[in-house]
Backbone as CSV, one residue per row, in Angstrom:
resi,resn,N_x,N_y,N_z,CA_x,CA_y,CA_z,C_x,C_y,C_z
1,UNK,-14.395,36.885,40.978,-13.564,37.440,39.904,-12.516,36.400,39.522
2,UNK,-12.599,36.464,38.227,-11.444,35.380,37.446,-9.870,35.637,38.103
3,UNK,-9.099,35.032,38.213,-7.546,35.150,38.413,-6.649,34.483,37.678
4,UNK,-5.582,34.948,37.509,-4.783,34.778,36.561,-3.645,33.925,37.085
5,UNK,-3.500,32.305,36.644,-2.482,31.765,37.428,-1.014,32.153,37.363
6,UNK,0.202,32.371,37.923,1.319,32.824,38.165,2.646,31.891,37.467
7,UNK,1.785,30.617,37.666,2.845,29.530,37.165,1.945,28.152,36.387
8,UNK,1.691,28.506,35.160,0.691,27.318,34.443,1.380,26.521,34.229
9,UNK,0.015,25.502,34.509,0.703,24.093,34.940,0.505,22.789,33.699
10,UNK,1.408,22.558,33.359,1.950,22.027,32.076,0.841,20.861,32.417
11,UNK,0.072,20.595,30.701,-0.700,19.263,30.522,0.109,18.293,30.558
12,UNK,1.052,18.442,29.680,1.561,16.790,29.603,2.129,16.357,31.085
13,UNK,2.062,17.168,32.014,2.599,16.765,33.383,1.280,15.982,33.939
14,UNK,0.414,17.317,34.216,-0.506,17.187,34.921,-2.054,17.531,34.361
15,UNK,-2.681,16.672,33.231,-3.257,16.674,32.275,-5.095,17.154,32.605
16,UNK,-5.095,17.050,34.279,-6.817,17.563,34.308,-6.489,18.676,35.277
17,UNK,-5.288,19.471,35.404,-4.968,20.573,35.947,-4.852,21.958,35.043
18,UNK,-5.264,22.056,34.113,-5.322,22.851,33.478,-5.581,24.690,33.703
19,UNK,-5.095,25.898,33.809,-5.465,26.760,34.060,-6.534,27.393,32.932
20,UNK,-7.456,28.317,33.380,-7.816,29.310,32.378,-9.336,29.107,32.757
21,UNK,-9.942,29.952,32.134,-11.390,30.274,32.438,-12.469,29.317,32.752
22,UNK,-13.680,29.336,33.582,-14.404,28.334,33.787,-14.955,27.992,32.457
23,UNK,-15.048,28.991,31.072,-15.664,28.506,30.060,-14.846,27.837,29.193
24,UNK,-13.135,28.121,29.575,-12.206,26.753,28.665,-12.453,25.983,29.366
25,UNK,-12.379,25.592,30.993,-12.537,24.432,31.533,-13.594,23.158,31.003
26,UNK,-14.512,23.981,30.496,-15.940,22.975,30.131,-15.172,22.829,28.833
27,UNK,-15.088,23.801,28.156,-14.761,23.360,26.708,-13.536,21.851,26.311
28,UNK,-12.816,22.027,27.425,-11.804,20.974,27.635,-12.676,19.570,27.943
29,UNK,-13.688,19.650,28.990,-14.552,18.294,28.741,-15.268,18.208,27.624
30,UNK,-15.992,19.201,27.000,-17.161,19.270,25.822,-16.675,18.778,24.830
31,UNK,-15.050,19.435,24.761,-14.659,18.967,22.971,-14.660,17.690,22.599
32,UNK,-13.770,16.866,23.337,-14.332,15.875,23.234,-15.556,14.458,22.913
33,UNK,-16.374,15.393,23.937,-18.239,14.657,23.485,-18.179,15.177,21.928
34,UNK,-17.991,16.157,21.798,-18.593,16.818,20.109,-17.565,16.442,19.580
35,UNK,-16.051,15.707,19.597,-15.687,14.990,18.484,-16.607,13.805,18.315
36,UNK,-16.860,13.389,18.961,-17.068,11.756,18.865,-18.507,12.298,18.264
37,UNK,-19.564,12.786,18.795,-20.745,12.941,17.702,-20.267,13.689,16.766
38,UNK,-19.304,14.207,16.309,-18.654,15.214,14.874,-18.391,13.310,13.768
39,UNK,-17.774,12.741,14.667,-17.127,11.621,14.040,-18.487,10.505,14.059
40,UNK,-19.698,10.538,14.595,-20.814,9.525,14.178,-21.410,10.203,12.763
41,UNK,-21.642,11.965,12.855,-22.445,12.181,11.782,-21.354,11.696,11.095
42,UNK,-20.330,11.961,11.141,-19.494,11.818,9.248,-20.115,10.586,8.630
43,UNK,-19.514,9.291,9.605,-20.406,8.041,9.564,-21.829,7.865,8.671
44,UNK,-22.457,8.343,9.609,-24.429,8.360,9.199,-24.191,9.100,7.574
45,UNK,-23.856,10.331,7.581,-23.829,11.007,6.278,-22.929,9.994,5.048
46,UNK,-22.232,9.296,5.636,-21.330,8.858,4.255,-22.274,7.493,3.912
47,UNK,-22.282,6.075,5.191,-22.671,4.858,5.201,-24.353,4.932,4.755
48,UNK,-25.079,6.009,5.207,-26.712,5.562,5.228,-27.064,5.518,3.700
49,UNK,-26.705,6.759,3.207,-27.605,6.882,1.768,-26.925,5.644,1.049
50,UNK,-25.345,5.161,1.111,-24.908,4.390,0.433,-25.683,2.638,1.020
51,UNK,-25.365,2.642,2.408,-26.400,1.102,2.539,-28.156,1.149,2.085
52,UNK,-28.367,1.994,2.059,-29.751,1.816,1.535,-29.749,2.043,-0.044
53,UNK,-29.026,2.808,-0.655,-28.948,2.312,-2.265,-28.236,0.825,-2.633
54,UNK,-27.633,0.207,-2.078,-26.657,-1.163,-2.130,-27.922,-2.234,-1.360
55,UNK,-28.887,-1.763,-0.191,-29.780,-2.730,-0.097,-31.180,-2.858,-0.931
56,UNK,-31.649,-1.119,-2.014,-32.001,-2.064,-2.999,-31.528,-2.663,-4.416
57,UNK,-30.212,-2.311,-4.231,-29.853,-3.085,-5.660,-29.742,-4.888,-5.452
58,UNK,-29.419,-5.250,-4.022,-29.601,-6.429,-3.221,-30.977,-7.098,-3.992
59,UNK,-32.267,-5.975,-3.512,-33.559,-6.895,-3.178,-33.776,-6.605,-5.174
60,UNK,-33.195,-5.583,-6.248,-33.321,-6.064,-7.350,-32.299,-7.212,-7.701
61,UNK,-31.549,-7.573,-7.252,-30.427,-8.949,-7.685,-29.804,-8.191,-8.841
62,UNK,-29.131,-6.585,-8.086,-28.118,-6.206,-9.086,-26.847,-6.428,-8.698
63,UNK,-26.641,-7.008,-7.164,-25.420,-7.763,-6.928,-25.853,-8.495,-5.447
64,UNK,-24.651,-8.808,-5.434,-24.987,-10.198,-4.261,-25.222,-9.751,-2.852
65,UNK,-25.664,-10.571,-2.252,-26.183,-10.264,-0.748,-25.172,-9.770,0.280
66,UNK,-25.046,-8.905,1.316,-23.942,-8.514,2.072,-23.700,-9.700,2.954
67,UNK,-22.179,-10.248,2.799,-21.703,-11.318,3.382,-22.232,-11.194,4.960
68,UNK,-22.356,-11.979,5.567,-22.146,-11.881,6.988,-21.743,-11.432,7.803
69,UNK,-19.940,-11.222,7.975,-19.706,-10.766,8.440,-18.851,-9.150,8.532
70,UNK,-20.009,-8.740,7.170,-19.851,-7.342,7.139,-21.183,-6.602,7.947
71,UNK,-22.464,-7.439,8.313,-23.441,-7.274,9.361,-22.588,-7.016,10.630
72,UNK,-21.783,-8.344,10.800,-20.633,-8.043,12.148,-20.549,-6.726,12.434
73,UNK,-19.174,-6.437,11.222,-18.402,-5.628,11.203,-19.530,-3.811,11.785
74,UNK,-20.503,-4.001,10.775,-21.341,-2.363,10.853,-21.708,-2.251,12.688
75,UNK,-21.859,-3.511,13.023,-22.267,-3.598,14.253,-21.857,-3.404,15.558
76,UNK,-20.256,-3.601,14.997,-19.229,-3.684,16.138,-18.934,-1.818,15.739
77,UNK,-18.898,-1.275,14.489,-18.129,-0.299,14.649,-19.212,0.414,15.198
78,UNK,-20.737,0.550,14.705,-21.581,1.480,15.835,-21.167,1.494,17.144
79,UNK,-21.262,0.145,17.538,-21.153,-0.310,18.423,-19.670,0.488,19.520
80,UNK,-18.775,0.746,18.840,-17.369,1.228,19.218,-18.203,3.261,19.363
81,UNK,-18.148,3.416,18.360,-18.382,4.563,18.434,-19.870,5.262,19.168
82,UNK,-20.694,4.620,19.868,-21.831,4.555,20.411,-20.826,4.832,22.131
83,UNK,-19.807,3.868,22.074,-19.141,3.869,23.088,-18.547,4.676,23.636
84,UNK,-17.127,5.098,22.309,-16.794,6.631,22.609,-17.485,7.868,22.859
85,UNK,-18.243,7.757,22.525,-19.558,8.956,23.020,-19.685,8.778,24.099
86,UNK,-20.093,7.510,24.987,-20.798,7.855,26.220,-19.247,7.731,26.854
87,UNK,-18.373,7.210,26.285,-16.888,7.453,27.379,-16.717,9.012,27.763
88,UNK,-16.665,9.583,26.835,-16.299,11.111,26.904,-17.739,12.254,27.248
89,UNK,-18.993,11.910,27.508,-19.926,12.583,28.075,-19.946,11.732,29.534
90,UNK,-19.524,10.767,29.849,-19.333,10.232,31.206,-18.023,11.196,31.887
91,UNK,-16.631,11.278,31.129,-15.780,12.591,31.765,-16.387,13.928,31.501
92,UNK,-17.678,14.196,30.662,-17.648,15.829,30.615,-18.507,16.282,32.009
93,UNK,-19.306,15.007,32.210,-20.292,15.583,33.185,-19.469,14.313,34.557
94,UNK,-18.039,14.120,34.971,-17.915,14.064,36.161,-17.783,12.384,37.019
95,UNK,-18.284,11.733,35.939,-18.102,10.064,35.971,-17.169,9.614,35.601
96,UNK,-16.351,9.862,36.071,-14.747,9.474,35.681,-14.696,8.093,36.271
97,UNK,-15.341,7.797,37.420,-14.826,6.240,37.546,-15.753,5.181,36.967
98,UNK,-16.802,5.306,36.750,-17.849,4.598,35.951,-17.124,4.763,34.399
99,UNK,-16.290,5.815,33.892,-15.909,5.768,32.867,-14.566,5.067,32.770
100,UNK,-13.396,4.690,33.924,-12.632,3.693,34.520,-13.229,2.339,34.171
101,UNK,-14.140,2.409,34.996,-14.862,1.066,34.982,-15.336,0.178,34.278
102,UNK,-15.705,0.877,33.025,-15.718,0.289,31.666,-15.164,0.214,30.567
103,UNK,-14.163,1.001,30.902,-13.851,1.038,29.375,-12.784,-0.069,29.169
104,UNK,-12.600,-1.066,29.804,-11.443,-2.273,29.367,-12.524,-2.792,28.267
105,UNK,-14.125,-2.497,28.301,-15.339,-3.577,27.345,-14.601,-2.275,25.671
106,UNK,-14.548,-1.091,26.083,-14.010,-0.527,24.891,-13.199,-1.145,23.973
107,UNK,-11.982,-1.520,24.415,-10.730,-2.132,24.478,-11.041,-3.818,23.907
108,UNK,-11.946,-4.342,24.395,-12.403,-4.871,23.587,-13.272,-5.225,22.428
109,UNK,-13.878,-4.083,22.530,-14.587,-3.830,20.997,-13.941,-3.663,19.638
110,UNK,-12.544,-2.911,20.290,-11.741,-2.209,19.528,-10.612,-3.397,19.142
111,UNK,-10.441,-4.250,19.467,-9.787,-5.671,18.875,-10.809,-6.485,18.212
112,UNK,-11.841,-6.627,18.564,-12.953,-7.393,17.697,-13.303,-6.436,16.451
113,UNK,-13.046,-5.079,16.554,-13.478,-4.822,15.097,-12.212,-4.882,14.066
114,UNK,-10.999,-4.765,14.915,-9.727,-4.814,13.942,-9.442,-6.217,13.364
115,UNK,-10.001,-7.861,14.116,-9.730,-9.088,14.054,-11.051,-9.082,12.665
116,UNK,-12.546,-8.251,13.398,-13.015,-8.870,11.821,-13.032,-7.931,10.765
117,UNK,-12.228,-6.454,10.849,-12.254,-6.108,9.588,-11.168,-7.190,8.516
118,UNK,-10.313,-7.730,9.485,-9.268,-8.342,8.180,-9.985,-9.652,8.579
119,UNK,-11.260,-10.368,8.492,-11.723,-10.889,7.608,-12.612,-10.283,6.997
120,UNK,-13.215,-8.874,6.753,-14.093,-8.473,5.570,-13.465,-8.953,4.600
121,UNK,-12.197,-7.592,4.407,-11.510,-7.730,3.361,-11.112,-8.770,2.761
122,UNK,-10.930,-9.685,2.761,-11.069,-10.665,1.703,-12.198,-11.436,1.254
123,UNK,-13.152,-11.256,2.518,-14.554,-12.000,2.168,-15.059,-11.224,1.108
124,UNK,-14.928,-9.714,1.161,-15.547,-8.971,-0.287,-14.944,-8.728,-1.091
125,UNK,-13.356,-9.051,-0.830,-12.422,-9.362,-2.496,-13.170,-10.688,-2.970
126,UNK,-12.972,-11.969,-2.460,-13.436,-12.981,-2.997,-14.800,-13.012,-3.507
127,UNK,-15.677,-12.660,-2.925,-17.209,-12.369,-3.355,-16.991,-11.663,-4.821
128,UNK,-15.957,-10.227,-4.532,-16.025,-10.051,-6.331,-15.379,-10.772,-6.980
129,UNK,-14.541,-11.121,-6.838,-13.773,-12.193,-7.582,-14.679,-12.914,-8.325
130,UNK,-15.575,-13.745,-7.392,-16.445,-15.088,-7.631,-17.277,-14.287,-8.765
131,UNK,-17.974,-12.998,-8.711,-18.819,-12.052,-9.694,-18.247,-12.607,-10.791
132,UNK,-16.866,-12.015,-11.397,-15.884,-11.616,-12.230,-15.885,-12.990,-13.009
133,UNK,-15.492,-13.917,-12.355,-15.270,-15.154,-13.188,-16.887,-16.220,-13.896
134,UNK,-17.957,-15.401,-13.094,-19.398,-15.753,-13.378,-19.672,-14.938,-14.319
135,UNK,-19.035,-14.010,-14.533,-19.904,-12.521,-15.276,-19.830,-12.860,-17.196
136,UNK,-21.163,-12.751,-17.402,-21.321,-12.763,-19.058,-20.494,-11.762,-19.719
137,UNK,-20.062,-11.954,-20.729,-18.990,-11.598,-21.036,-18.883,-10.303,-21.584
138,UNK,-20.197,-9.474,-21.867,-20.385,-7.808,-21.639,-19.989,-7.436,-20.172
139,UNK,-20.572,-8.177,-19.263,-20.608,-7.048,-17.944,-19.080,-7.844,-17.656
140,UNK,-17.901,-8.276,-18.172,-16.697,-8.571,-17.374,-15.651,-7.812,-17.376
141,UNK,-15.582,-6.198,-18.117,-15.052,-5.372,-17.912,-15.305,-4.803,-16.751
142,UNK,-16.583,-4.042,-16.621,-17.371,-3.304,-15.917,-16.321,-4.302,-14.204
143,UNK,-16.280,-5.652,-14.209,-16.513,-6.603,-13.067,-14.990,-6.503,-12.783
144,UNK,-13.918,-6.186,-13.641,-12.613,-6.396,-13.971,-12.422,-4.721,-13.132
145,UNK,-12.210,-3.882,-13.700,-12.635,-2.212,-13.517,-12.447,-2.196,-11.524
146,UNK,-13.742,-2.931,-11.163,-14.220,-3.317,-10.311,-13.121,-3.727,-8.770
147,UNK,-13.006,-4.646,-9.352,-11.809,-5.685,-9.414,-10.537,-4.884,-8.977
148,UNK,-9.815,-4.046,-9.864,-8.882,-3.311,-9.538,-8.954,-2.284,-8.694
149,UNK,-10.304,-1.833,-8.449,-10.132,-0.654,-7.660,-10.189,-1.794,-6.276
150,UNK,-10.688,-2.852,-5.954,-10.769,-3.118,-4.661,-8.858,-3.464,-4.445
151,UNK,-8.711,-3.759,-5.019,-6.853,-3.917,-4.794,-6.457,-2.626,-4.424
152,UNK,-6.650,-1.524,-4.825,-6.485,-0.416,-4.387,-7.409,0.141,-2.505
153,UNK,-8.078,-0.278,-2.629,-8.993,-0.119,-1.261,-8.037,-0.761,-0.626
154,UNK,-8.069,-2.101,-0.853,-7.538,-2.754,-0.134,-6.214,-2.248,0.594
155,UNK,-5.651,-1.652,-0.240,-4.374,-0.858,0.940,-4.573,0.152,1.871
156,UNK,-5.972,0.735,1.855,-6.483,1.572,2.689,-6.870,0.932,3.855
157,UNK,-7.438,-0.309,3.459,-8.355,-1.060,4.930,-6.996,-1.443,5.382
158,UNK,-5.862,-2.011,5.101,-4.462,-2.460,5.662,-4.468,-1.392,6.481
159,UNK,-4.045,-0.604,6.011,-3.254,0.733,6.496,-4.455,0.981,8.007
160,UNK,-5.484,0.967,7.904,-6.881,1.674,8.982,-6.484,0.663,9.906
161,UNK,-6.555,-0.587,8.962,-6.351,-1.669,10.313,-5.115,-2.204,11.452
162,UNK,-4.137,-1.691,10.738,-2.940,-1.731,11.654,-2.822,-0.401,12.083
163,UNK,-2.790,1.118,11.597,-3.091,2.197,12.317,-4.066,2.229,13.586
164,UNK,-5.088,1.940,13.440,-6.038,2.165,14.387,-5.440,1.251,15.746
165,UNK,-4.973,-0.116,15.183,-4.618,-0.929,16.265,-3.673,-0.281,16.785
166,UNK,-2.698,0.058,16.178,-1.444,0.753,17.030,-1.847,1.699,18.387
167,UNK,-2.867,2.910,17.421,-2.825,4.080,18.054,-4.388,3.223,19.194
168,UNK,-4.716,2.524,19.308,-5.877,2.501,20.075,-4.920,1.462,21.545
169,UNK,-3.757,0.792,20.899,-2.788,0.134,22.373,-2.473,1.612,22.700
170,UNK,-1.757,2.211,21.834,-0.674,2.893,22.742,-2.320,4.063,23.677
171,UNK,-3.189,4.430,23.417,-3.848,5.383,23.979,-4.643,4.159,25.402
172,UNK,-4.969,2.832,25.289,-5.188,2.098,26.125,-3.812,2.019,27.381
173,UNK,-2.692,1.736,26.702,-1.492,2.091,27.399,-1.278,2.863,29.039
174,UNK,-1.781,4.433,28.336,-1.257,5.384,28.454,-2.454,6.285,29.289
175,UNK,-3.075,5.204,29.783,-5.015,5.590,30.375,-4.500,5.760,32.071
176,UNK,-3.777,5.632,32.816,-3.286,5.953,33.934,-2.075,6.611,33.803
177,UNK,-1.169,6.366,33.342,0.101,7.322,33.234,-0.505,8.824,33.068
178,UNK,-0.942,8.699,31.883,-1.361,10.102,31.117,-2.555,10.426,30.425
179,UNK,-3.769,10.687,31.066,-5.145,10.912,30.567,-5.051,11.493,29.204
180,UNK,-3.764,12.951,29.476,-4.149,13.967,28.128,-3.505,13.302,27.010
181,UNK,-2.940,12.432,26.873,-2.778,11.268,25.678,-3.845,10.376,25.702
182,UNK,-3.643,10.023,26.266,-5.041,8.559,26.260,-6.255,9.233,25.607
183,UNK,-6.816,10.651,26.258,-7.730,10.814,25.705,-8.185,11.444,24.063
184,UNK,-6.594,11.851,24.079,-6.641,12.290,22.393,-6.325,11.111,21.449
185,UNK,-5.543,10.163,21.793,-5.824,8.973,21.687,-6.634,7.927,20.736
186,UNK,-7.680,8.061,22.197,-8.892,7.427,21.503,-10.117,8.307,21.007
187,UNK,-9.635,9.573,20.266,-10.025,10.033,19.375,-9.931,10.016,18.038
188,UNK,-7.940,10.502,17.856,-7.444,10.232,16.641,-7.353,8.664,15.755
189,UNK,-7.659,7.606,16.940,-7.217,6.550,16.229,-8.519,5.972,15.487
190,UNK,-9.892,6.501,15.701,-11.047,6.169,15.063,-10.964,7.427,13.388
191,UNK,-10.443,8.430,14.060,-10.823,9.228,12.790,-9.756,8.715,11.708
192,UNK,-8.779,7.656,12.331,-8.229,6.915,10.992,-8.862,5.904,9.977
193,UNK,-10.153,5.655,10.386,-10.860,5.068,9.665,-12.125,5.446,8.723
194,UNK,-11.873,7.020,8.910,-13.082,7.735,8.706,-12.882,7.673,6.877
195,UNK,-11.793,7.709,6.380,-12.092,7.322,4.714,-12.697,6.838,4.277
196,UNK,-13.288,5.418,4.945,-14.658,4.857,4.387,-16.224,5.531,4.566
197,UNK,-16.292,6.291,5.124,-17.162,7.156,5.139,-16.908,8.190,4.063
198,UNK,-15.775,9.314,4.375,-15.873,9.971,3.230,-15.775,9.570,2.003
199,UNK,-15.417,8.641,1.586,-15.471,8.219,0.186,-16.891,7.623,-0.421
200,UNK,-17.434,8.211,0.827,-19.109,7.400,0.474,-19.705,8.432,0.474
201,UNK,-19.379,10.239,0.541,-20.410,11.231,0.505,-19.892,11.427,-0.983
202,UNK,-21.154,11.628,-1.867,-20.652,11.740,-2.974,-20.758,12.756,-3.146
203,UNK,-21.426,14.113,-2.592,-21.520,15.575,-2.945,-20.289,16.338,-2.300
204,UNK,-19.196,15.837,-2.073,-18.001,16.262,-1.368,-16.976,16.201,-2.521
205,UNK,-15.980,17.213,-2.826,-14.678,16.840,-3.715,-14.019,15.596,-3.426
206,UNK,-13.181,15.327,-4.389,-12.684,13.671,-3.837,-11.588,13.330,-5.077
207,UNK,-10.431,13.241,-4.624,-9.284,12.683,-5.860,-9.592,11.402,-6.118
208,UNK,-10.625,10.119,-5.370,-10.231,8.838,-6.433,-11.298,8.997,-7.286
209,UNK,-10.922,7.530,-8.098,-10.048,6.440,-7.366,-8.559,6.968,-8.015
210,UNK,-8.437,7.935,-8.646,-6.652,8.010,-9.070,-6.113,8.138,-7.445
211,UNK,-6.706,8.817,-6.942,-5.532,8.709,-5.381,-6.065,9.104,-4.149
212,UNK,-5.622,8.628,-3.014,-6.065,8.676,-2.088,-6.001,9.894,-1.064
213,UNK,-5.312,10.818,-1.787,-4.938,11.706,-1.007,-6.594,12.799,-0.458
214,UNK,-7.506,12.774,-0.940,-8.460,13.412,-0.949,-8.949,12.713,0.637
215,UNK,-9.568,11.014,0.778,-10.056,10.953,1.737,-8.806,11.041,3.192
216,UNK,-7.368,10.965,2.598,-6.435,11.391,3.705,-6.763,12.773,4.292
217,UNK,-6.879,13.498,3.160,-6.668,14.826,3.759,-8.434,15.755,4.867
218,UNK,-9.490,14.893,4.218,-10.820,14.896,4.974,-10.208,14.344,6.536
219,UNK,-9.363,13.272,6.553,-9.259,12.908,7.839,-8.702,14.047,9.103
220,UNK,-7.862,14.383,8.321,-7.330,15.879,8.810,-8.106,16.879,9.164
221,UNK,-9.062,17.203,8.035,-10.214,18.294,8.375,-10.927,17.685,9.833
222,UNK,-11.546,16.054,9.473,-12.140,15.583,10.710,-11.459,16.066,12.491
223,UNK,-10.460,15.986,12.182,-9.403,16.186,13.482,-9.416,17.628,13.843
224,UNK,-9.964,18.526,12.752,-9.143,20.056,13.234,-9.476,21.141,14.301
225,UNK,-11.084,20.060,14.470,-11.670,21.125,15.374,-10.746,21.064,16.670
226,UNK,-10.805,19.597,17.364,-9.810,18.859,18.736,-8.194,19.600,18.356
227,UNK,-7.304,19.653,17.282,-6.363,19.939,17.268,-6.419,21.757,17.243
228,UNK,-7.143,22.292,16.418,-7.215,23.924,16.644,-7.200,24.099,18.488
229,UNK,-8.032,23.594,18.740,-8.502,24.014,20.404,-7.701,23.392,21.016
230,UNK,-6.424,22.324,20.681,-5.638,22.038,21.929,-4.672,23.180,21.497
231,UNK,-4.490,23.416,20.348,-3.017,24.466,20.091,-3.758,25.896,20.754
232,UNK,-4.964,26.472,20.365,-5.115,27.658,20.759,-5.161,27.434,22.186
233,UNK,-5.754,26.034,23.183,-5.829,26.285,24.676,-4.293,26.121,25.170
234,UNK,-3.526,25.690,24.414,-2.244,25.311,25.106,-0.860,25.894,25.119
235,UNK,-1.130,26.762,23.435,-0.244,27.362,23.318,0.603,26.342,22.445
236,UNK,0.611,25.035,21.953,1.625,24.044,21.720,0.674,22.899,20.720
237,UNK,1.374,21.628,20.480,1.054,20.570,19.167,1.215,19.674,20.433
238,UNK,0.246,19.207,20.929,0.226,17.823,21.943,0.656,17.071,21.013
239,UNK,1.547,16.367,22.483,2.357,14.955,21.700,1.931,14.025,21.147
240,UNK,0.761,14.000,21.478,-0.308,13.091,20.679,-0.187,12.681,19.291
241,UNK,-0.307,14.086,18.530,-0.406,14.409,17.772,0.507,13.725,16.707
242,UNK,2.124,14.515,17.747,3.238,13.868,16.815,3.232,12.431,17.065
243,UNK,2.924,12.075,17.319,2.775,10.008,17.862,1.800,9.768,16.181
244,UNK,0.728,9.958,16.512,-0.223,9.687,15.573,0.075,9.963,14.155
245,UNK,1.678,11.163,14.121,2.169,11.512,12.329,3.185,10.242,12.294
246,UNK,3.810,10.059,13.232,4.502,9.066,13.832,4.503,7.907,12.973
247,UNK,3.117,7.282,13.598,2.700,5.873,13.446,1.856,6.128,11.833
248,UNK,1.124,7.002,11.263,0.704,6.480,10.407,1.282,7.428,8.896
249,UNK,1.962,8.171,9.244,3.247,8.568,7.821,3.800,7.532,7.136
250,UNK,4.431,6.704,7.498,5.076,5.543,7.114,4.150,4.639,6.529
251,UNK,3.355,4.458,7.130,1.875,3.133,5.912,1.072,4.566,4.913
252,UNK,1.202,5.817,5.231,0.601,6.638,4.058,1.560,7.021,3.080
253,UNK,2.977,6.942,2.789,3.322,7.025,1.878,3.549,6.206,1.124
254,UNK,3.532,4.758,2.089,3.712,3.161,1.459,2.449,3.147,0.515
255,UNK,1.188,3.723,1.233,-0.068,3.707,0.769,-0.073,4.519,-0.889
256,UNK,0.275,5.243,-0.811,0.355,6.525,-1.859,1.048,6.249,-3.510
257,UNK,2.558,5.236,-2.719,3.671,5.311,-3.488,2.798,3.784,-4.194
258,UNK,2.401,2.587,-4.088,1.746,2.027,-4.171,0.602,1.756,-5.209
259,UNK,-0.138,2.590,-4.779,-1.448,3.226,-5.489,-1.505,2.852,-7.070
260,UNK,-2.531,1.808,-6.966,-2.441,1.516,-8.982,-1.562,1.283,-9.247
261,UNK,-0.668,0.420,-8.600,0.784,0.336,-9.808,0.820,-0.824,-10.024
262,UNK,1.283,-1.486,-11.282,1.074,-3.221,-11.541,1.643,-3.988,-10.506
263,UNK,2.582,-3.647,-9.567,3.652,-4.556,-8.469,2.394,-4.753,-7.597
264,UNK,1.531,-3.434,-7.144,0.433,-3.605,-5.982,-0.337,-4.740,-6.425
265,UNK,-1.352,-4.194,-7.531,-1.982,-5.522,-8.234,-1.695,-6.873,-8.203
266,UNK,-0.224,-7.121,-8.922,-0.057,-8.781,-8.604,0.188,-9.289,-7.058
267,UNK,1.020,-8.084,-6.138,0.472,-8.343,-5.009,-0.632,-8.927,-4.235
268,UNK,-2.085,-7.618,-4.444,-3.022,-7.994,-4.280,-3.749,-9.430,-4.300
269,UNK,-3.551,-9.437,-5.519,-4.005,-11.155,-6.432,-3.311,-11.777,-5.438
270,UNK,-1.907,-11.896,-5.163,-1.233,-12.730,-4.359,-1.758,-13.310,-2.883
271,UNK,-1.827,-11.656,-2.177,-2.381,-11.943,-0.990,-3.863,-12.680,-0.650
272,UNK,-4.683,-12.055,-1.785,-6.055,-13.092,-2.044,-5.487,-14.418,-2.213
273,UNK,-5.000,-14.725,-2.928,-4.907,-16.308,-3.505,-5.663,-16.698,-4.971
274,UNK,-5.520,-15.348,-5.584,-6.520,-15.840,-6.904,-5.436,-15.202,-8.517
């Protein structure tokens, strides 16, 4: 027979002590595994239909070949998130030190994809660029158009790429002190990158390119299942949470306030060099 503990014992103290039923207990390892496959489909659903329409406009030569090291880049982020999966089905089923044991290779995945997303971004500003100044002089609107919206992206990949880095130290940090951070952690700091996915399902509502607030606010939805179930198991808003409004409020309103305005633009141009 179930029993009812007398004095529950606070997560943020003591984070794999948790009271309450053997079927929250699992759910407390499970949720986890099912963010991280919640956070591959978004992935598969947004990236597939779009890389396979972009690889045959490739093999018709309706635009240029995918640079190099955006092959990298797709590779390292499977690659990351292939990871988080087996990190968190290694704690659901009990491998906690095999899941110790590796995950410093995490930690480094997770700096190799932040070092080469900021070289995508300019390798595929410049690539259009190079379009733009080649382009016959019908298609140099269309190339211009183009052009401006990546100045606008471009403050999104900023923003993913110093967010994610932040929140992926401080949850590396915080991997012996405090599991029940660490492990929400290195949840929230991937679903900061999940805009490039949603902005790639096209049967989904969506404010751009006027504004970004649409794939912000999907990121949120992404999160709600892990955040509903820590507030309903806990009673409370893990600190996590507020860390993660913390760190990336400040680059989303920079992001927002920003957005299409001629100062961003000549910026942009600036930071390219063109």
């Amino acid at each position: 027979m179930a029993t009812v503990a007398t004095n529950p014992v606070r997560e943020d103290r003591h984070p794999d002590l948790l009271t309450g039923t053997p079927r929250a207990h699992a759910l407390d390892r499970w949720i986890f595994v099912f963010m991280a496959a919640w956070f591959i489909a978004i992935i598969l659903t947004g990236f597939i239909p779009d890389s396979l329409m972009k690889v045959e406009m490739v093999k018709a030569g309706q635009r240029a070949p995918f640079p190099l090291v955006l092959h990298f880049h797709a590779v390292l982020m499977g690659s990351f998130m292939l990871f988080l999966l087996t990190q968190t089905w290694l704690v659901a089923t009990g491998r906690s030190e095999l899941h110790r044991r590796i995950g410093p290779y995490g930690a480094l995945l997770a700096a190799a994809l932040v070092v080469v997303g900021f070289i995508l971004v300019p390798t595929i500003y410049h690539q259009v660029w190079g379009g733009l100044q080649a382009a016959p002089p019908e298609a140099k609107a269309k190339m211009q158009a183009l052009n401006l919206w990546l100045d606008n992206i471009m403050l999104l990949q900023i923003r993913i790429g110093i967010v994610f880095a932040i929140l992926i130290a401080l949850g590396v940090r915080a991997r012996r002190a405090d599991s029940g951070f660490h492990k929400r952690m290195m949840i929230i700091a991937p679903a900061t990158a999940l805009p490039a996915a949603f902005d790639r399902i096209s049967w989904i509502p969506t404010t751009m390119p006027e504004s970004p607030l649409g794939p912000d606010l999907y990121v949120l939805f992404a999160l709600a299942p892990l955040f509903a179930w820590d507030v309903i198991r806990n009673q409370r808003i893990h600190r996590a949470y507020w860390t993660f409004l913390a760190v990336a409020l400040p680059f989303t309103v920079f992001v927002h306030l920003a957005w299409n305005t001629p100062w961003w633009h000549d910026t942009a141009h600036r930071l390219m060099g063109v």
